[in-house]
C-alpha positions as CSV (number, residue, x, y, z in Angstrom):
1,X,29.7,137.2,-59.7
2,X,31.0,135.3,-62.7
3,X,32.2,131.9,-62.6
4,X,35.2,133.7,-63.7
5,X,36.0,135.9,-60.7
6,X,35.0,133.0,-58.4
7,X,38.0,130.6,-59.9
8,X,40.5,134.1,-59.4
9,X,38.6,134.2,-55.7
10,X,38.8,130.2,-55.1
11,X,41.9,129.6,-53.1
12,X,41.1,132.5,-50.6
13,X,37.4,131.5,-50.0
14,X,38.2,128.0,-49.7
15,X,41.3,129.2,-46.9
16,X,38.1,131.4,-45.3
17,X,40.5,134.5,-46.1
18,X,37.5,136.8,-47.9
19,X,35.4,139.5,-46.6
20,X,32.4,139.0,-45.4
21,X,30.8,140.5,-49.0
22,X,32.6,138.4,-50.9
23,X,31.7,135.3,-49.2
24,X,27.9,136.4,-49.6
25,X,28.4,137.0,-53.1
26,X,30.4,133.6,-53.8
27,X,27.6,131.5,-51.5
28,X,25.1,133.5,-54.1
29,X,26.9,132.3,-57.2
30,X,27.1,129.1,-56.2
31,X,23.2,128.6,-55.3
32,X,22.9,129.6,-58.9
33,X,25.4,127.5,-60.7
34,X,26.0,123.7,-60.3
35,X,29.2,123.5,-62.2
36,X,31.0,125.9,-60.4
37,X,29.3,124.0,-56.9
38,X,30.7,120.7,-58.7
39,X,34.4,123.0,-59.1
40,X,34.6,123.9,-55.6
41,X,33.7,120.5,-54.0
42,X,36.4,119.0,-56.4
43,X,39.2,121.4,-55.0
44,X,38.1,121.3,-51.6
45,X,38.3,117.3,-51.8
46,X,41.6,117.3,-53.7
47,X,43.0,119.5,-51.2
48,X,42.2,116.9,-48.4
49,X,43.1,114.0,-50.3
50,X,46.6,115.8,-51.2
51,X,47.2,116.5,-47.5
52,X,47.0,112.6,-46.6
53,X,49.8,112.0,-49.0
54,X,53.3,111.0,-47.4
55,X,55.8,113.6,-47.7
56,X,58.9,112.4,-49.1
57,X,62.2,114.2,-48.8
58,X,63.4,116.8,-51.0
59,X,66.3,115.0,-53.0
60,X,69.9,117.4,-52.3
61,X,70.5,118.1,-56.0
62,X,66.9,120.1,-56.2
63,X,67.3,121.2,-52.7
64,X,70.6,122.8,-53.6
65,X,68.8,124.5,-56.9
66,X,66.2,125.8,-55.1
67,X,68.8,127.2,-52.9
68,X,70.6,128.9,-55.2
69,X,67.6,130.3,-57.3
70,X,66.3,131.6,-54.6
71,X,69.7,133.4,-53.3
72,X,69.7,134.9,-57.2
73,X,66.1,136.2,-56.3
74,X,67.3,138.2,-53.0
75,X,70.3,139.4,-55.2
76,X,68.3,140.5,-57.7
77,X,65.5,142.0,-55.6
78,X,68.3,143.8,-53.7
79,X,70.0,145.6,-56.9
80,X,66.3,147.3,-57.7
């Protein structure tokens, strides 16, 4: 494992969503390679601190553009 594939890998081992193998081989790399041990302690700790912000409301002007991108999406998805 590279330091490489474990950034591509991090989201999914961090959300315990890898195989068994993977995990192993992660665990491994990270035994091995204090910077990428320092990398994965920082995302893990921004994660939690993120979570204790407050949620604010979405303001109705990007609300409504969100809306509409995402009805162009289906539109589009549905003429392919």
């Amino acid at each position: 494992m590279t330091c490489r594939e474990l950034t591509e890998l991090l989201i999914d081992y961090v959300q315990g969503e890898l195989e068994p193998a993977q995990i192993e081989h992660i665990t491994h790399h990270l035994s091995l390679c204090p910077p990428c041990e320092v990398f994965v302690a920082t995302y893990r700790i921004t994660i939690q601190l993120s979570r204790r912000l407050p949620a604010k409301p979405l303001p109705q002007e990007l609300a409504s553009k969100l809306q509409a991108a995402a009805r162009r999406h289906q539109e589009d998805e549905g003429q392919q």
